[in-house]
C-alpha positions in Angstrom: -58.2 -2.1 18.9 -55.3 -4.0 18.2 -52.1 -4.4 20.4 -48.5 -4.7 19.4 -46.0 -6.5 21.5 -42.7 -5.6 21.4 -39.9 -8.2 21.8 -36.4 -7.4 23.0 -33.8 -10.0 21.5 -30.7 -9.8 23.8 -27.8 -11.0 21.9 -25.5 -12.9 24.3 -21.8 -12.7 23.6 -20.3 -15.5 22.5 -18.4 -17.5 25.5 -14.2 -16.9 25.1 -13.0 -19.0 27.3 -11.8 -21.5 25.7 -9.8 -19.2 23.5 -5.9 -19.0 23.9 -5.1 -15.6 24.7 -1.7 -16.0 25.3 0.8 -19.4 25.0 4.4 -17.8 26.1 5.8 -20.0 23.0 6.4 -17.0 20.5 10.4 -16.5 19.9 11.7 -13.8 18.4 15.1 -12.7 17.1 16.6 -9.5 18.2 16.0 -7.3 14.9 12.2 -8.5 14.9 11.9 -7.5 18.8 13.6 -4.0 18.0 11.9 -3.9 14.4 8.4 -4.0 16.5 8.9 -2.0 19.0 10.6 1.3 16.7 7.0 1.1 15.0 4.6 0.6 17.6 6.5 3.0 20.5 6.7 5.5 16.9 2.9 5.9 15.9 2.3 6.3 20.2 4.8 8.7 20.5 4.1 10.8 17.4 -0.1 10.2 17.3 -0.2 11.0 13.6 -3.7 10.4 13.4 -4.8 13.6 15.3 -7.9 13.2 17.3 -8.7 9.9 16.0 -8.4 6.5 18.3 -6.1 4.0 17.3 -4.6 0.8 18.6 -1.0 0.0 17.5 0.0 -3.5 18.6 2.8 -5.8 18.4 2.1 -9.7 19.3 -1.2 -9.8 20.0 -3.6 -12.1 18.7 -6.1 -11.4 16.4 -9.5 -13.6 16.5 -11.5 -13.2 13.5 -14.1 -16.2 13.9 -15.1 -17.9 17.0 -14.1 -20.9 16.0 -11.0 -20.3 14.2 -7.4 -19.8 16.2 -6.0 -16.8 16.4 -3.5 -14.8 14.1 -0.4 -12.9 15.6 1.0 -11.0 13.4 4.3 -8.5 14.9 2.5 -5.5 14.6 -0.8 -3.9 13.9 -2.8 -0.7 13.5 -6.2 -0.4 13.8 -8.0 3.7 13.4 -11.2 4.5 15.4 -11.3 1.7 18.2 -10.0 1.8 21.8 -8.9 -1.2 24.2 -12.1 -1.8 26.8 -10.2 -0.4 30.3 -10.0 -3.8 31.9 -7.5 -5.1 29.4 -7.3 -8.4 31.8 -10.7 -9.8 31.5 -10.5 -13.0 29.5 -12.7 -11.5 26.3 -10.1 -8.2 26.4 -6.9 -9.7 26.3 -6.4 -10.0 22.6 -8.0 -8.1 19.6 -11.3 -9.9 18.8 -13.3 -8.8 15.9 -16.9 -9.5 16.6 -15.9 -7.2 20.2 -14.0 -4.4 18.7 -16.1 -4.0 15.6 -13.4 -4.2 12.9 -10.4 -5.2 11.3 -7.0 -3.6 11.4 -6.4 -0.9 9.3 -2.5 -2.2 8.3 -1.0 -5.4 9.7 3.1 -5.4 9.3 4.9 -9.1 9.3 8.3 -9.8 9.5 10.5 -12.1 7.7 12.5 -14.2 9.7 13.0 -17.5 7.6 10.3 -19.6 5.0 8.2 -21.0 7.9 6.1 -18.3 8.8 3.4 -18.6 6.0 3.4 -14.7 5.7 3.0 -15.4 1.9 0.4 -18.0 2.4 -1.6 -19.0 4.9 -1.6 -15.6 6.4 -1.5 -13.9 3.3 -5.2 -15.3 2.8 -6.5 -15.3 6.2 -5.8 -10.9 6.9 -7.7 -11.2 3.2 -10.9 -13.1 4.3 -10.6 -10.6 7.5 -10.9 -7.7 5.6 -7.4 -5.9 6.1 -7.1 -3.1 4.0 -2.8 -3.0 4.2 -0.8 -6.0 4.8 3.0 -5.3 5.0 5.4 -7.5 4.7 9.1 -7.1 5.2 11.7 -9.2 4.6 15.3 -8.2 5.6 17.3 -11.4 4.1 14.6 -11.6 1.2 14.1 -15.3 2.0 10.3 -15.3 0.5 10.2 -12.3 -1.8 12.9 -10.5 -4.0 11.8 -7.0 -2.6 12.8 -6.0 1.2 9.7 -4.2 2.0 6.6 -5.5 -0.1 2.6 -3.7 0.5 -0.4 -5.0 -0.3 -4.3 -3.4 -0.7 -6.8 -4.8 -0.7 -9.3 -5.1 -3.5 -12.7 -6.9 -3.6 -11.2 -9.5 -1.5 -7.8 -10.0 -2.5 -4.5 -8.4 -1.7 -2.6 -6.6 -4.9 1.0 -5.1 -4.7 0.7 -1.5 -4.7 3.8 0.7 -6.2 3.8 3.3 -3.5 4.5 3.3 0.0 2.3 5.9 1.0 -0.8 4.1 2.8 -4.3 6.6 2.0 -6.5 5.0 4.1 -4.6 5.6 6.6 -3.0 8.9 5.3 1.0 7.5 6.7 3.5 6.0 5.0 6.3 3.1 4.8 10.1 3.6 4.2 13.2 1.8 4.8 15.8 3.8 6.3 19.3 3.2 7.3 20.2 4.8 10.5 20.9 4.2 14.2 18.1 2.5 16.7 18.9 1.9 20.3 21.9 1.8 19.2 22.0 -0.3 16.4 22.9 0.7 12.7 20.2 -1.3 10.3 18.0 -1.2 7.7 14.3 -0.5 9.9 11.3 0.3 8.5 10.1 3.4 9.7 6.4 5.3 9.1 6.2 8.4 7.2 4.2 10.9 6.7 2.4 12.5 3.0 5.5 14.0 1.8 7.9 11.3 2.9 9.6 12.6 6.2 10.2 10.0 9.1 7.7 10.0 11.9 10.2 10.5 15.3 10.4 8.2 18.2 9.9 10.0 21.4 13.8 10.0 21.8 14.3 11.4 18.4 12.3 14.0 19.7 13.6 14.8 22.2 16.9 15.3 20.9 15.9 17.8 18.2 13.9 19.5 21.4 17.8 19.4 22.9 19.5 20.2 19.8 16.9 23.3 19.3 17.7 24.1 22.9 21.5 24.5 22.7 21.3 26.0 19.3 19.2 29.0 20.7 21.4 28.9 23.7 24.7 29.4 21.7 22.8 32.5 19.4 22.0 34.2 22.5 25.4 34.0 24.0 27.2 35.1 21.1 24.5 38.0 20.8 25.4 39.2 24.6 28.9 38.8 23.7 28.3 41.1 20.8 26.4 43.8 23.0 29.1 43.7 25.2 31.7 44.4 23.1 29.6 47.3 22.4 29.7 48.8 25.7 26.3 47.5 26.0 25.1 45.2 29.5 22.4 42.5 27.6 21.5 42.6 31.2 20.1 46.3 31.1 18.2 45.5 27.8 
C-alpha cells in the first residue's frame, strides 16, 4: 500500500524593513491640505458604501512591488479591505499590496504645479497597479485644459471617461463652488447616482439643526394658533 506525504509550504512574508514608511518631506499648499481632507473626512462621515469596508486615505504611501518605492498619491479609496488594528507595526504603516490584497479602487491627485508627474510617471505606475479610477484635478489647469479630468481603466491603460459618475464604485465626482471651513472655492466633492453632494459631518449637522428649528417654529406658530382659539396645546 502506498503512502502519500503531505507537504506544508509556509510562505514567509517578505521583510519591510527597509521600506520608507514615512520621510516628513511632503509639503503641501493650503487648498491641497483642505482639498484632502473635505474628501477623505466626506466618504467617513457619510459611509456611502453601506455595509461594505473601505479605506479612504490621504498621504499615505502606496507599495505595489517590493522592490519598487512607494507612491503617495493625496487621496485614495479602496472598497472591501480594512487597516490590520496595529496600524504601528512597521509592515502596517502604509498601504502595501501584496498585504492588503488589492489595489485602490480610485486614487484622486492634485495639481499643484508641472513637477508632480501626475500625467506621467504616475499616470503609468496606478496603471501597471491595476487602479481602476485615477482622478486628477487641476485647479490652475497647469498640466491639462480641463479642471477635473477621470480616467478607467481598460486592459491596462487609463482612457478619459465622459462622465463623472464612478460605477465600480457606484459614487461620483463634481466640482462645486461653495464654502469649506470657511473658505469659498472651487472643491471637488463626491456624489452620489443622481448627482447630489455627499455631506461632511458638519453639513450634516446643520441640516439636522436647520430641521430642528424649522419644526420648532411650525409647532410654536400651531400653539399660538390653538390659543387664539381658546384652546391650551397644553391640554391636547
Amino acid at each position: 500500500m502506498e503512502t502519500t506525504t503531505t507537504v506544508d509550504f509556509v510562505i514567509e512574508p517578505p521583510n519591510v524593513e527597509h521600506l520608507i514608511t514615512e520621510d516628513d518631506t511632503s509639503v503641501d499648499n493650503i487648498f491641497s491640505e483642505k482639498q484632502q481632507r473635505l474628501l477623505v473626512d466626506t466618504l467617513h462621515s457619510e459611509k456611502p458604501f453601506g455595509d461594505r469596508p473601505f479605506v479612504a486615505s490621504a498621504n499615505v504611501g502606496i507599495y505595489y512591488a517590493i522592490n519598487k518605492p512607494a507612491v503617495v498619491p493625496d487621496v485614495f479609496v479602496s472598497l472591501d479591505v480594512n487597516y490590520p488594528p496595529d496600524i504601528w507595526e512597521k509592515a502596517h504603516r502604509v498601504y502595501m499590496l501584496w498585504q492588503l490584497g488589492k489595489p485602490p479602487d480610485v486614487v484622486i491627485e492634485i495639481v499643484s504645479n508641472t513637477v508632480g508627474h501626475e500625467g506621467g510617471r504616475k499616470f503609468d505606475i496606478y496603471a501597471r497597479m491595476g487602479v481602476p479610477y485615477y482622478v486628477v484635478l487641476d485647479p490652475l489647469q497647469h498640466i491639462n485644459k480641463e479642471k477635473l479630468n477621470i480616467y478607467e481603466l481598460h486592459v491596462g491603460e487609463f482612457y478619459r471617461k465622459d462622465t463623472h459618475f464612478l460605477e465600480k464604485v457606484g459614487i461620483g465626482l463634481t466640482l462645486w463652488e461653495g464654502q469649506f471651513e470657511e473658505r469659498v472655492e472651487e472643491w471637488l466633492r463626491w456624489t452620489d447616482a443622481e448627482g447630489n453632494l455627499l455631506m461632511t459631518g458638519f453639513e450634516r449637522a446643520e441640516q439636522e439643526k436647520q430641521r430642528a428649528e424649522q419644526e420648532k417654529l411650525r409647532a410654536d406658530k400651531l400653539a399660538e394658533k390653538l390659543r387664539s382659539l381658546g384652546i391650551n396645546p397644553e391640554d391636547i
